[in-house]
N, C-alpha and C positions, 0 to 999 in steps of 0.2 A: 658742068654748065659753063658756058662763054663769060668772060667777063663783061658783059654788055647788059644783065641787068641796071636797072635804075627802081632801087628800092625806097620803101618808104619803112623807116622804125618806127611803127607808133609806143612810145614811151609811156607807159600810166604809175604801178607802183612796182617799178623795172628799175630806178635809178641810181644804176652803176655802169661799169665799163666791166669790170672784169666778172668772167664769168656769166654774160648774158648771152643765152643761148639766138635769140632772132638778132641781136646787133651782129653777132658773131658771124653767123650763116652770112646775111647782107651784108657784112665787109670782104667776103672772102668772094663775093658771086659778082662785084662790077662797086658801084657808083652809092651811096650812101643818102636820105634824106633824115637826119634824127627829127623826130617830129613829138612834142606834146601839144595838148591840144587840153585846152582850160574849157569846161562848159558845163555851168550850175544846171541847166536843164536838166542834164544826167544823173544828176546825186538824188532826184529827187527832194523825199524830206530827209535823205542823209545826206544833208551840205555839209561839207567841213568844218568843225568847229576853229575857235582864233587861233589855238597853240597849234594845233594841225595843220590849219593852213601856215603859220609860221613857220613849219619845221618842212613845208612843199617848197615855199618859196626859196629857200636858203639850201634846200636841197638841189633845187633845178639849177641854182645862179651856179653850187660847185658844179653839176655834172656839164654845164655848158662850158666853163672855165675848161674842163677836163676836154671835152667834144671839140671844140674849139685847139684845143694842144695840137690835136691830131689830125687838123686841117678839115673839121666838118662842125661847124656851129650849129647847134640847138635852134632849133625854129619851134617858139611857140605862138600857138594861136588862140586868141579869145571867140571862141565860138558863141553867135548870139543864140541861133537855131537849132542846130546837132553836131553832134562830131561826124556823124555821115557826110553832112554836109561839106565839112570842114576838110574831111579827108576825101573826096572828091574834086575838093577846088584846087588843094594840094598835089593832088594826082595829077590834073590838067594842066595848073600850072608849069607842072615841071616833066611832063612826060614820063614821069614816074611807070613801072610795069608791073609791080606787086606790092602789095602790105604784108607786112611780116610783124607781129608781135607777141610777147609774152603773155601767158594766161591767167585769167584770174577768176576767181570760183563763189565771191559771193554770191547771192541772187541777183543782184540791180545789173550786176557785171554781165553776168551767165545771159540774161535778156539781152543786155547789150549788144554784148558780141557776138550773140549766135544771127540778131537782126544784122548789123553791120555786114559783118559775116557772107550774108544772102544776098544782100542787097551787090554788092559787091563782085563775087561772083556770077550774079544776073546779068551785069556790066562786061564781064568778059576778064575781068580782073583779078588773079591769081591772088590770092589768102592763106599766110602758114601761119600757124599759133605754134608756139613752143613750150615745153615747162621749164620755167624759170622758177618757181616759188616752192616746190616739194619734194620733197624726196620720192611718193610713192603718188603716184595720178589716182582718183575719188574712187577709178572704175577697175584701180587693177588690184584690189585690197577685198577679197568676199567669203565666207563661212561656206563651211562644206555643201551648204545648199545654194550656192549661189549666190546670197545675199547679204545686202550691206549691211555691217555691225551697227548696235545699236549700244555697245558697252565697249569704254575705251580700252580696259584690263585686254577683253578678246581681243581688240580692235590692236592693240601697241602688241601684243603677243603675234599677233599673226605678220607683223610688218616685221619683225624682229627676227621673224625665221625666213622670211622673202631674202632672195636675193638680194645687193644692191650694191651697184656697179656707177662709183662715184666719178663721173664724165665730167671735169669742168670745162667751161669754153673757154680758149684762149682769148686774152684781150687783144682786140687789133692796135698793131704797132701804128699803123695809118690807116687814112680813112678819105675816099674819092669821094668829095659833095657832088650833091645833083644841083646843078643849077637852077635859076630862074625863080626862087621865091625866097624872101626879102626876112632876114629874122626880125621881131619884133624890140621894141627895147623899153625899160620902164626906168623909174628911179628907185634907187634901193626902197627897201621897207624895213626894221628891224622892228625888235622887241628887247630890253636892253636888260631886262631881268632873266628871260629866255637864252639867249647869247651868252651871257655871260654861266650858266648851268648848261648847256649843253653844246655839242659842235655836229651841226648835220652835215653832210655830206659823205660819201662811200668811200674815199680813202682818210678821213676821221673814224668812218663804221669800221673800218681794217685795224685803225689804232685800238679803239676800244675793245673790241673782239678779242686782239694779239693780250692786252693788258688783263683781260676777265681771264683767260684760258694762264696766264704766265701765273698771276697773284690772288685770282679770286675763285678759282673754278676747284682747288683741292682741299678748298673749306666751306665750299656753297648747300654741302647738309648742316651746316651749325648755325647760317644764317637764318634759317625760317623761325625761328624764336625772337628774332631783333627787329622791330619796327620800325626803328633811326638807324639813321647812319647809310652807308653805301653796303646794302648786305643782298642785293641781286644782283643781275649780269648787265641790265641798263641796255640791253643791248632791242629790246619789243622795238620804239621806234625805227632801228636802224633794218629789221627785218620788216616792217610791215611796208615801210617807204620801196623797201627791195635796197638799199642801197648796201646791204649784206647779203648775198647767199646761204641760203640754209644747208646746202650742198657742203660749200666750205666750211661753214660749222661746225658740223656733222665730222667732217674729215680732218675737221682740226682737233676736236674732241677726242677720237677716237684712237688718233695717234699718239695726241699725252696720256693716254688712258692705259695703250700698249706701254709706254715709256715707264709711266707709275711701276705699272705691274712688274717690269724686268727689272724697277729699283728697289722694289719689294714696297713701297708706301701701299698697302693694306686700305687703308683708311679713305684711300682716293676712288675705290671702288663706289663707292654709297655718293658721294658727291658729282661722280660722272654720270650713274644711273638717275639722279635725280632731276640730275640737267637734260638727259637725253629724253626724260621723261617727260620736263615740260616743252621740248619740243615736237615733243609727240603730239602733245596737245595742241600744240598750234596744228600743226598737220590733222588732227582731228576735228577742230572743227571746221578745216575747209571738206573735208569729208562727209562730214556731217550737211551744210550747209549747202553741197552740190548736191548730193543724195536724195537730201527732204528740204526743196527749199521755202518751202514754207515756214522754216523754222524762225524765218526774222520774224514773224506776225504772231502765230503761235505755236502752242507747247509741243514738243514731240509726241509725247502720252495723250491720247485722245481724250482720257479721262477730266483732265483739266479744265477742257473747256468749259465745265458746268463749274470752276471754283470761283466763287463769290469773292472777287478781287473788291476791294476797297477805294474808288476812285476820289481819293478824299485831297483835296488841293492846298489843304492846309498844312495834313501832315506831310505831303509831299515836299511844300517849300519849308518848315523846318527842317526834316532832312538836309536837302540841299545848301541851307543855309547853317548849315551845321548849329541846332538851336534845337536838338532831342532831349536834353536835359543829360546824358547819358556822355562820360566824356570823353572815352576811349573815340566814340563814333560823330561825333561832332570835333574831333581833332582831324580825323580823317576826313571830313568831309571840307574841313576850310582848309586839310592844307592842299587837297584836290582842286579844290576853286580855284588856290591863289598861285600856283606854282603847274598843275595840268598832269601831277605825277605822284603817285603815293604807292607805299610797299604792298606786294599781290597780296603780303595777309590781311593790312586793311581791309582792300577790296572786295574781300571775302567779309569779312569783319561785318562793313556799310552795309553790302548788299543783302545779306545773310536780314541785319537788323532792319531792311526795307520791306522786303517780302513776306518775313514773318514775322516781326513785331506789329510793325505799321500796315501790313497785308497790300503793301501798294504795287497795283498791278508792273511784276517784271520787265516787261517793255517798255515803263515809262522809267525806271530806273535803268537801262539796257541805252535808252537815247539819250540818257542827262549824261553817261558817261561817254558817249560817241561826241557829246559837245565840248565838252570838257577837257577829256583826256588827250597828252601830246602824243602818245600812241596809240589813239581812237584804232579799232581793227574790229571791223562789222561780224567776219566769223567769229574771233575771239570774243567779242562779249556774247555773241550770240549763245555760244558754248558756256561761258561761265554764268549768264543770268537763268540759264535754263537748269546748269547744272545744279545751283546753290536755290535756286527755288521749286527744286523737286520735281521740273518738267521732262528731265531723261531718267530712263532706267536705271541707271545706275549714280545719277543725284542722291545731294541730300535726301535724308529720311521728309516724306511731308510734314511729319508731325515734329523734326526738329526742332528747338529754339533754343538758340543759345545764350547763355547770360555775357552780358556788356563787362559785368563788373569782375567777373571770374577770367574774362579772356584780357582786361587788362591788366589785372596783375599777374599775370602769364605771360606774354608780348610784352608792356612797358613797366615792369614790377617797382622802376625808380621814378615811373610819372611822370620823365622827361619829356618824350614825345609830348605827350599831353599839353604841358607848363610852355615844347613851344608855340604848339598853334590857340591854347587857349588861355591869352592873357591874364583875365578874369582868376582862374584859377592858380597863378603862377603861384601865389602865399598859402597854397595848401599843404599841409602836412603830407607826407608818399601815404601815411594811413589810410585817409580819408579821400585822398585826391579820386579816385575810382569809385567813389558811391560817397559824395556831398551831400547828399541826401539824408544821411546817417550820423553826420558830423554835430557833435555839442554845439548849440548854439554858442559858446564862448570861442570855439576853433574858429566858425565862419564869420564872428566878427574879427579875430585877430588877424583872419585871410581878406577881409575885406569883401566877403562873399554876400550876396543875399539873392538865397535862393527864392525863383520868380520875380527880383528885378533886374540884377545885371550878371545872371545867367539862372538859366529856366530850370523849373523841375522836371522832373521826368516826364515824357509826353505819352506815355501809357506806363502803367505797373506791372511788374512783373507777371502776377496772379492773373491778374487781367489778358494780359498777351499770349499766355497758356493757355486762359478760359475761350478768348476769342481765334484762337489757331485749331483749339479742338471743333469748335463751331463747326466754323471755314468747311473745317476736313470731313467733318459728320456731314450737310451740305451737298458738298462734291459726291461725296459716296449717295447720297440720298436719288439726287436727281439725274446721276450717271445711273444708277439701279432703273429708275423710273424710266431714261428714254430708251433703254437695253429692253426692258420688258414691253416697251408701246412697241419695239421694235418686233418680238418675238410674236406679237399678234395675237397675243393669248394661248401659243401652243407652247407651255412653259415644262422641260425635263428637266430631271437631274442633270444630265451634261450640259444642258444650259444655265444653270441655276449655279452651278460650279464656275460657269466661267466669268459671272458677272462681275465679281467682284472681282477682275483680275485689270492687269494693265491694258490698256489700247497702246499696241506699238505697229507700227506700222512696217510695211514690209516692202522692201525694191530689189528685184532681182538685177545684178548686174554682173553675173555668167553670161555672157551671149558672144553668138558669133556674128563677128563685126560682118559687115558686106562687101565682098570684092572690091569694091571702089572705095573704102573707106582707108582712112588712112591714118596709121598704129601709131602716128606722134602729134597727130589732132586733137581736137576738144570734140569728146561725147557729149551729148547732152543728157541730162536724168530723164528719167521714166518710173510712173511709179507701176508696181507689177498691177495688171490688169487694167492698168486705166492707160489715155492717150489726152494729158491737159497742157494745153498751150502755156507756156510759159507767159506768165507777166508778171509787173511788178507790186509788190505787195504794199500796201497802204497803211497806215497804224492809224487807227481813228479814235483818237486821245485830245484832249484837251490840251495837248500837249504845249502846244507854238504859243498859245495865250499863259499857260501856267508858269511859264520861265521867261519869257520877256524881260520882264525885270530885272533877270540874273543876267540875260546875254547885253543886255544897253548897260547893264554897269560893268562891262568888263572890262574897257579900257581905263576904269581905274584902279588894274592892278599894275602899278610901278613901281619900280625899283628904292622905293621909299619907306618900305616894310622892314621890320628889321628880322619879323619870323621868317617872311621871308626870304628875305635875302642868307642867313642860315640855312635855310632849305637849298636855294638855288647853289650855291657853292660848291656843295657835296657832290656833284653831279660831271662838274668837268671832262673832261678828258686830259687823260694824262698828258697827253702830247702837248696842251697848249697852244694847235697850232689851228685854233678857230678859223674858219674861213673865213673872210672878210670879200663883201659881196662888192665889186666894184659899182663906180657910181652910172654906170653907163654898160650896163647888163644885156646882150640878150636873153639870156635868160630869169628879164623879169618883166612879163607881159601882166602879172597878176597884181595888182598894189591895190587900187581901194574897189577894182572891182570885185574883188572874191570877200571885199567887205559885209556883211548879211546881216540885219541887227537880226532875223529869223532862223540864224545859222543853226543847222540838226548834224550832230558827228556819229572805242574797243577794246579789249583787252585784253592787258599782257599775257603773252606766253605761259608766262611764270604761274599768272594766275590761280590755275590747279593744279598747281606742281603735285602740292601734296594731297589730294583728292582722287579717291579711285572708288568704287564695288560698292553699291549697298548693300550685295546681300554678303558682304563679309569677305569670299573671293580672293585672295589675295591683295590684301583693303592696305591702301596707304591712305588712311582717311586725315582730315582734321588734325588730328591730335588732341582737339577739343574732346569729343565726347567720351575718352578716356578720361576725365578731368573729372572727379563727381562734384557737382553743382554747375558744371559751364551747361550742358543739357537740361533745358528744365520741363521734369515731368510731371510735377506736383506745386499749387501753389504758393510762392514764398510766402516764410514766417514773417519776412521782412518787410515792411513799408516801402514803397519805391516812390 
């Protein structure tokens, strides 16, 4: 092709230079536009939460810093209307001849871009998508019948015997601007607790990567037991912004991994597979997520629909407020408020205690952490709150529950964690500190403690959370029977009778052959087999925006004046030290108190289910938990809670 294109990048969670496959093509074909384009319309109720938006802002100022080196500055736009629009005006103004950009596989996105997409081509205006963010595309991964996995075990088995032929794009040395449209400029914005714990930008994401793979990656199976300290890879933000390739990851992995092996370290085996494994999961649930995307609204398991969720406001905001009485789960939840990051076992830990202690519907626990969290990532939580509250096939058990007090002295056996995000407790004995509740009244005054004034008792009992889980589950099974049978019309066999009580999994064929005109480095859109449903965006109709209010208007008083945590925030650095600092006259800061939202709606890490696999046993890297006897509870405790 001539060098006489005049392209346009559209930038979204693309933010790097090396190794992006649509910068790359549009620098080698003519004339360059980098283009991001800011517009809340689009997020719907998934707006960015503050640390997220923090970690975009400071991401775009490096990569325009970077855009800018090479002779083509970042142009962002605040779009009032649409990004159609946006990129329409951008087209005209500059005589731009094609859009080129990277893919992205949520639902909100997949909508997006397939309207953009059309509307655009209707225009006359040449459209290439490229993959930037996966190793294996949603459509080219399917079981001998065709169809998409519904078990990650099959699902990482099958990718694992695929081919895969690691193509990085080279970063252009230079870069020819397209004229004629004006970049925008803001004034910095920081966060000074933020900044000072972590370093965004993509040659920081290269630092941190090179640092996890050098010093942390051939002891990362002994950290899933450690809850403090720096014992995972740090690395979810720097992949969900894009400003890491998982490509490069992957290739960097694999090579100290061949290295290990020719030095004989034995032991690096199990630490490489565990890493590769939670990036499988991220790749699974964009999978997941393009496949059935229904699945941000609800369960994968059709069965579900009928479980008697809890929409209880109260215990919601104890949770969130970390004020469960329980103290493993209320450390994790304030140090998630106060800091936007906590260890994947937590994670597991919280949400585990949301779903089934307190039975509060998944999806409102799925968006408190999409607000919250600095690595918000819409398929990632999607995948983990489905997975830990029993809505995929190969999820937790339904009828799991696991004890608070058994997995903390498991995870923090010395109460540190704990003592630092929960003040209150700091004068507790390690005995006691995991179940105060139990403690002599002479211990809790010697701690300063008094349970139910200055920190809670338990906000359900043990016994009780057993009794009401079995409920729940007896329930679901009742009314899933009953609409199976309205269904059968009263012509009820054995072979139907058999299948009632089984799973609702849902099925998408994606063997096909594509159409002459279709083109093998494009975006497929899902189909589910035997239906033809227009994509659109999905709704969560929760109380949701009124029940947190509260939490989102008090967030600008977290500042650096904390001393837990400022402990927490330390830990997190980057070795390099060499924090980007955003100059005070940015193009790339078009975003400052606009992307401000006191109604802000925001995912999860990777890491997440690292160690989560099979419920029906399969080749199970489960928990670890319910090897534990007492962390599973089947029978009601002896104990008082």
């Amino acid at each position: 092709m001539a060098r006489s294109e005049k392209t346009v990048v559209w930038f979204r969670r693309d933010l790097r230079i090396d190794d992006n496959p649509a910068l790359a093509t549009a620098a080698k074909e003519g004339s360059v536009l980098p283009l991001f384009i800011w517009c809340p319309a689009d997020y719907e109720q998934y707006y960015p939460g503050r640390c997220s938006r923090w970690w975009l802002k400071q991401s775009l100022a490096h990569l325009g810093k970077s855009l800018e080196s090479l002779g083509c500055p970042l142009t962002l736009i605040h779009a009032e209307d649409s990004t159609l629009a946006a990129l329409l005006e951008s087209i005209h103004s500059t005589g731009a001849t094609r859009v080129v950009y990277n893919r992205l596989y949520d639902p909100i996105s997949l909508v997006h871009d397939d309207r953009i997409k059309n509307e655009l081509s209707a225009l006359g205006i040449p459209v290439q998508s490229f993959n930037g963010d996966l190793l294996y595309e949603p459509w080219e991964v399917y079981d001998e019948n065709g169809q998409a996995f519904t078990n990650f075990n099959m699902y990482w088995e099958k990718c694992m015997n695929l081919s895969l032929e690691i193509s990085q794009s080279l970063a252009p040395v230079r870069l020819v601007p397209v004229p004629g449209l004006e970049s925008s400029k803001d004034e910095e914005s920081s966060n000074a607790l933020l900044s000072r714990a972590w370093s965004p930008g993509w040659r920081n994401a290269e630092n941190m990567l090179d640092e996890f793979v050098s010093y942390g990656l051939l002891e990362y199976s002994k950290h899933g037991m450690k809850v403090g300290g720096t014992t995972t890879s740090l690395l979810s933000p720097y992949l969900h912004f894009g400003e890491l390739s998982v490509r490069k990851v992957y290739q960097l992995v694999k090579m100290h991994q061949v290295n290990w092996e020719n030095e004989g370290k034995s032991e690096a085996e199990e630490s490489v597979l565990l890493f590769l494994r939670s990036i499988g999961f991220r790749e699974y649930s964009r999978y997941l997520c393009f496949n059935f995307p229904f699945t941000q609204k609800r369960s994968l398991l059709g069965n579900l629909k009928h479980y008697p969720w809890r929409s209880d406001e109260d215990r919601f905001k104890s949770w969130r407020q970390g004020m469960t009485g329980y103290p493993l789960v209320d450390a994790g939840m304030r140090e998630l408020w106060a800091t936007g990051w906590t260890h994947n076992r937590i994670r597991v830990i919280v949400s585990s205690f949301a779903v089934k202690f307190l039975q509060i519907p998944w999806i409102w626990g799925m968006k408190y952490f999409w607000d919250v969290l600095l690595d918000a990532d819409l398929e990632s939580d999607i995948l983990g709150w489905q997975y830990i509250s029993g809505s995929l096939p190969d999820g937790h058990e339904l009828s799991r529950l696991d004890n608070p007090e058994v997995q903390g002295q498991k995870y923090d056996p010395d109460g540190e964690y704990i003592r630092t995000w929960i003040p209150e407790l700091a004068r507790m004995p390690t005995e006691w500190i995991h179940c105060p509740w139990d403690a002599p009244s002479s211990i809790l005054e010697v701690a300063g403690v008094e349970l139910g004034f200055n920190y809670p008792k338990p906000i359900v009992q043990l016994h009780i959370a057993r009794e009401c889980l079995d409920d729940a589950i007896s329930t679901m099974w009742q009314l899933d029977t009953a609409a199976k049978l309205a269904e059968l019309d009263g012509e009820v066999v054995e072979d139907n009778m058999n299948n009632i009580r089984s799973f609702d999994i849902p099925n998408v064929v994606l063997k096909k052959e594509l159409s002459p005109s279709a083109s093998s480095i494009d975006q497929r859109i899902p189909s589910t087999s035997g239906q033809k449903k227009k994509l659109q965006p999905l709704e969560v109709k929760a109380p949701y925006k009124q029940i947190i209010q509260d939490d989102v208007m008090n967030a600008s008083n977290m500042e650096d004046t904390g001393s837990t945590a400022k402990l927490q925030a330390s830990r997190k650095r980057s070795s390099s030290d060499s924090a980007f600092n955003v100059p005070s006259c940015s193009s790339s800061l078009i975003m400052h108190s606009q992307i401000h939202d006191p109604n802000s709606c925001l995912v999860l890490h990777s890491d997440y289910l690292q160690q989560n696999a099979d419920r029906n046993g399969a080749g199970k890297v489960e928990d670890n938990d319910s090897e534990d006897s007492g962390t599973s509870i089947s029978r009601p405790s002896k104990r008082a809670a």
